[in-house]
C-alpha positions in Angstrom: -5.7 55.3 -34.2 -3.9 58.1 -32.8 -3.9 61.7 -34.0 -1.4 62.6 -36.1 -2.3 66.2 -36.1 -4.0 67.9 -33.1 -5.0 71.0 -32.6 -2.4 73.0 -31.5 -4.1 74.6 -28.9 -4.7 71.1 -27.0 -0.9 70.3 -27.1 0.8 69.4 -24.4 4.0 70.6 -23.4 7.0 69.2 -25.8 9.7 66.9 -24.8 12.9 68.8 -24.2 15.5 69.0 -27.4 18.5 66.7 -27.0 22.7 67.3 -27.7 23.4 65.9 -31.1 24.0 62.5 -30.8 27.5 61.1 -29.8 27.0 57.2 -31.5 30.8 56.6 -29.6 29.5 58.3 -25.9 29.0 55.7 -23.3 25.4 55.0 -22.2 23.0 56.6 -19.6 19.2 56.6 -18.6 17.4 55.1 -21.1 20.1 53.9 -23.2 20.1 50.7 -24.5 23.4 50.7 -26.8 22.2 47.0 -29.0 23.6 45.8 -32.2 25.2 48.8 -33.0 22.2 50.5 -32.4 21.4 52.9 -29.0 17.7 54.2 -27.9 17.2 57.1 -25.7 14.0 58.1 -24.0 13.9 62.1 -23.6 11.4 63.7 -21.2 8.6 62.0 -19.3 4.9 61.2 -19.8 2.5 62.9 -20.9 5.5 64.5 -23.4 8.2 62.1 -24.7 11.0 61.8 -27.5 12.4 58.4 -28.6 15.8 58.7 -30.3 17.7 55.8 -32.0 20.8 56.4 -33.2 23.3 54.5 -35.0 27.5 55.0 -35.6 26.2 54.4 -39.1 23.0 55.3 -41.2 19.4 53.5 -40.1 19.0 52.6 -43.5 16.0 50.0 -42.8 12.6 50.8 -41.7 11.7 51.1 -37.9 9.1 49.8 -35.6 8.0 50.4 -32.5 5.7 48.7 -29.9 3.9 51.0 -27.6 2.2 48.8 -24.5 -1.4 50.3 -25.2 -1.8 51.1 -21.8 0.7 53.4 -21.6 -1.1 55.1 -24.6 -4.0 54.5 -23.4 -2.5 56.8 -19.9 -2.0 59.8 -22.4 -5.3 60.3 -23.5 -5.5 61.0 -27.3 -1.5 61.0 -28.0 -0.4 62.3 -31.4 3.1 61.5 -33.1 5.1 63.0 -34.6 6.1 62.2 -37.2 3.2 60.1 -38.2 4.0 56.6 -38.5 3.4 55.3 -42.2 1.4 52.3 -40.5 -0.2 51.3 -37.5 -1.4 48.1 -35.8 -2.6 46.2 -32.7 -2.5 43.0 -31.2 -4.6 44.5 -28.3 -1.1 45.0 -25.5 1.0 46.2 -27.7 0.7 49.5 -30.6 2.8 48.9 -33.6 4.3 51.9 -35.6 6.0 51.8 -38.6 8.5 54.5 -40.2 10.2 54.5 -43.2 14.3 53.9 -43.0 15.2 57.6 -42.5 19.0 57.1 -43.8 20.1 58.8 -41.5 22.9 58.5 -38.3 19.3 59.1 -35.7 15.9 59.3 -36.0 13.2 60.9 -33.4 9.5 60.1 -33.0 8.0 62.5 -30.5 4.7 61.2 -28.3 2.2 63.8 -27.0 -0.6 62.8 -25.0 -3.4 65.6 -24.2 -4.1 64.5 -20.2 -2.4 67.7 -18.1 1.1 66.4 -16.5 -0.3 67.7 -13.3 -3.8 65.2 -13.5 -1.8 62.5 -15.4 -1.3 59.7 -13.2 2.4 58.0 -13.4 2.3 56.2 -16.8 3.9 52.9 -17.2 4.3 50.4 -19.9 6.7 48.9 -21.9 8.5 49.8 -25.5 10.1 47.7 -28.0 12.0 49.1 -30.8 13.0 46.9 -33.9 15.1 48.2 -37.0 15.0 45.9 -40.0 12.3 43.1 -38.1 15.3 43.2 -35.7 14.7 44.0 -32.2 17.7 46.3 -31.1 16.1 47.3 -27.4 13.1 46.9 -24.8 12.9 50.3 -22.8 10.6 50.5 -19.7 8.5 54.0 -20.6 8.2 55.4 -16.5 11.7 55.2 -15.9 13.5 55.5 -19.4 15.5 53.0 -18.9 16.4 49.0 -20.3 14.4 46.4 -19.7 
Protein backbone atom coordinates (compact mmCIF):
# COMPACT_ATOMS: atom_id res chain seq x y z
CA UNK A 1 0.00 0.00 0.00
CA UNK A 2 1.43 3.36 -0.61
CA UNK A 3 2.01 6.07 1.94
CA UNK A 4 -0.41 8.47 2.19
CA UNK A 5 1.54 10.64 4.51
CA UNK A 6 5.34 10.79 4.39
CA UNK A 7 7.55 12.55 6.17
CA UNK A 8 7.99 15.69 4.94
CA UNK A 9 11.43 15.76 5.04
CA UNK A 10 11.80 12.66 2.47
CA UNK A 11 9.55 14.43 -0.14
CA UNK A 12 10.41 14.86 -3.24
CA UNK A 13 10.17 17.84 -5.29
CA UNK A 14 6.25 18.74 -6.16
CA UNK A 15 4.77 18.65 -9.53
CA UNK A 16 4.49 22.23 -10.95
CA UNK A 17 0.88 24.08 -10.33
CA UNK A 18 -1.23 24.23 -13.51
CA UNK A 19 -3.50 27.35 -15.28
CA UNK A 20 -7.10 26.76 -14.17
CA UNK A 21 -8.60 24.62 -16.43
CA UNK A 22 -10.07 25.76 -19.83
CA UNK A 23 -12.77 22.47 -20.29
CA UNK A 24 -13.40 24.42 -24.05
CA UNK A 25 -9.27 24.81 -24.82
CA UNK A 26 -8.05 22.45 -27.46
CA UNK A 27 -5.77 19.62 -26.37
CA UNK A 28 -1.95 19.22 -25.82
CA UNK A 29 0.59 16.79 -24.21
CA UNK A 30 -1.10 14.49 -22.22
CA UNK A 31 -4.52 15.43 -23.07
CA UNK A 32 -6.87 12.95 -23.86
CA UNK A 33 -10.19 15.11 -24.32
CA UNK A 34 -12.84 11.51 -24.03
CA UNK A 35 -16.53 11.56 -23.39
CA UNK A 36 -16.65 14.90 -22.32
CA UNK A 37 -13.99 14.34 -20.16
CA UNK A 38 -9.93 15.55 -20.64
CA UNK A 39 -6.79 14.14 -18.47
CA UNK A 40 -3.69 16.00 -18.22
CA UNK A 41 -0.44 14.69 -16.90
CA UNK A 42 1.65 17.67 -15.10
CA UNK A 43 5.38 17.26 -14.38
CA UNK A 44 7.43 14.15 -14.77
CA UNK A 45 8.58 11.13 -12.65
CA UNK A 46 9.48 10.90 -9.72
CA UNK A 47 6.85 14.08 -9.13
CA UNK A 48 3.49 14.07 -11.05
CA UNK A 49 -0.05 15.63 -11.07
CA UNK A 50 -3.08 13.92 -12.85
CA UNK A 51 -5.84 16.39 -13.67
CA UNK A 52 -9.32 15.46 -15.07
CA UNK A 53 -11.45 17.91 -15.93
CA UNK A 54 -14.85 18.07 -17.14
CA UNK A 55 -17.10 21.16 -19.10
CA UNK A 56 -19.41 19.95 -16.34
CA UNK A 57 -19.18 18.63 -12.67
CA UNK A 58 -17.32 14.90 -12.07
CA UNK A 59 -20.09 14.07 -10.14
CA UNK A 60 -19.20 10.09 -10.01
CA UNK A 61 -16.41 8.52 -8.32
CA UNK A 62 -12.92 8.04 -10.08
CA UNK A 63 -10.47 5.39 -10.62
CA UNK A 64 -7.28 5.09 -11.68
CA UNK A 65 -4.97 2.28 -12.77
CA UNK A 66 -1.30 2.76 -12.04
CA UNK A 67 1.00 -0.01 -14.04
CA UNK A 68 2.78 -1.19 -10.75
CA UNK A 69 5.91 -0.83 -12.31
CA UNK A 70 5.83 2.43 -12.77
CA UNK A 71 5.11 2.66 -9.04
CA UNK A 72 7.18 0.38 -8.29
CA UNK A 73 10.12 3.00 -10.34
CA UNK A 74 9.23 5.68 -7.51
CA UNK A 75 10.15 3.95 -4.61
CA UNK A 76 7.67 4.45 -1.83
CA UNK A 77 5.14 6.99 -3.72
CA UNK A 78 2.63 8.72 -1.59
CA UNK A 79 -0.72 10.42 -2.91
CA UNK A 80 -2.16 12.94 -2.46
CA UNK A 81 -4.99 13.01 -1.79
CA UNK A 82 -5.33 9.59 -0.40
CA UNK A 83 -7.39 7.33 -2.44
CA UNK A 84 -10.46 6.06 -0.35
CA UNK A 85 -9.48 2.42 -1.66
CA UNK A 86 -6.80 0.59 -3.13
CA UNK A 87 -6.30 -2.61 -5.05
CA UNK A 88 -4.17 -4.94 -7.23
CA UNK A 89 -4.41 -7.33 -9.82
CA UNK A 90 -0.50 -7.63 -9.74
CA UNK A 91 0.18 -5.06 -13.28
CA UNK A 92 -2.08 -2.70 -12.59
CA UNK A 93 -2.70 -0.39 -8.95
CA UNK A 94 -6.25 0.65 -8.57
CA UNK A 95 -7.24 3.90 -6.76
CA UNK A 96 -10.44 4.98 -5.89
CA UNK A 97 -11.70 8.64 -5.02
CA UNK A 98 -14.88 9.80 -4.14
CA UNK A 99 -16.94 12.01 -6.97
CA UNK A 100 -15.44 15.46 -6.03
CA UNK A 101 -18.42 17.46 -7.73
CA UNK A 102 -16.45 19.46 -9.03
CA UNK A 103 -15.47 20.93 -12.89
CA UNK A 104 -11.56 19.05 -12.16
CA UNK A 105 -10.00 17.03 -9.76
CA UNK A 106 -6.05 16.48 -9.02
CA UNK A 107 -4.34 13.46 -7.53
CA UNK A 108 -0.65 14.30 -7.08
CA UNK A 109 2.06 11.18 -7.09
CA UNK A 110 5.35 11.54 -5.21
CA UNK A 111 7.78 8.93 -5.30
CA UNK A 112 10.96 9.24 -2.69
CA UNK A 113 13.85 7.85 -5.45
CA UNK A 114 16.05 11.38 -6.31
CA UNK A 115 15.05 12.64 -10.02
CA UNK A 116 18.72 12.63 -10.57
CA UNK A 117 19.19 8.44 -9.54
CA UNK A 118 15.65 7.75 -10.83
CA UNK A 119 15.88 5.90 -13.91
CA UNK A 120 13.29 6.98 -16.83
CA UNK A 121 9.96 5.58 -15.44
CA UNK A 122 7.50 4.05 -17.79
CA UNK A 123 4.17 2.50 -17.46
CA UNK A 124 0.82 2.94 -18.34
CA UNK A 125 -2.37 4.81 -16.71
CA UNK A 126 -5.97 4.30 -17.11
CA UNK A 127 -8.49 6.62 -15.80
CA UNK A 128 -12.22 5.64 -15.43
CA UNK A 129 -15.12 8.01 -14.07
CA UNK A 130 -18.28 6.29 -13.20
CA UNK A 131 -16.72 2.34 -14.16
CA UNK A 132 -16.34 4.35 -17.43
CA UNK A 133 -12.97 4.49 -18.97
CA UNK A 134 -12.59 8.17 -20.31
CA UNK A 135 -8.57 7.87 -21.26
CA UNK A 136 -5.33 5.59 -21.32
CA UNK A 137 -2.25 7.96 -20.85
CA UNK A 138 1.37 6.59 -21.34
CA UNK A 139 3.09 7.97 -17.77
CA UNK A 140 6.97 8.72 -19.53
CA UNK A 141 5.71 10.90 -22.15
CA UNK A 142 2.25 12.29 -20.85
CA UNK A 143 0.61 11.65 -23.58
CA UNK A 144 -2.61 9.20 -25.13
CA UNK A 145 -2.21 5.89 -25.56
Amino acid sequence: MMDAHPDPSMQGPRPPKSPPPDPGAAGGPGDDGTGGYAVTIHGAAPAIAVEIRSAGRITEALTLAIEQAYLDSLGTPSVSPAAYAESSDGMFRFLDFPAPDSPSFRIEIIGTVSPVAAPRATGDLNVYVGGMHIASIDLGTGRPL
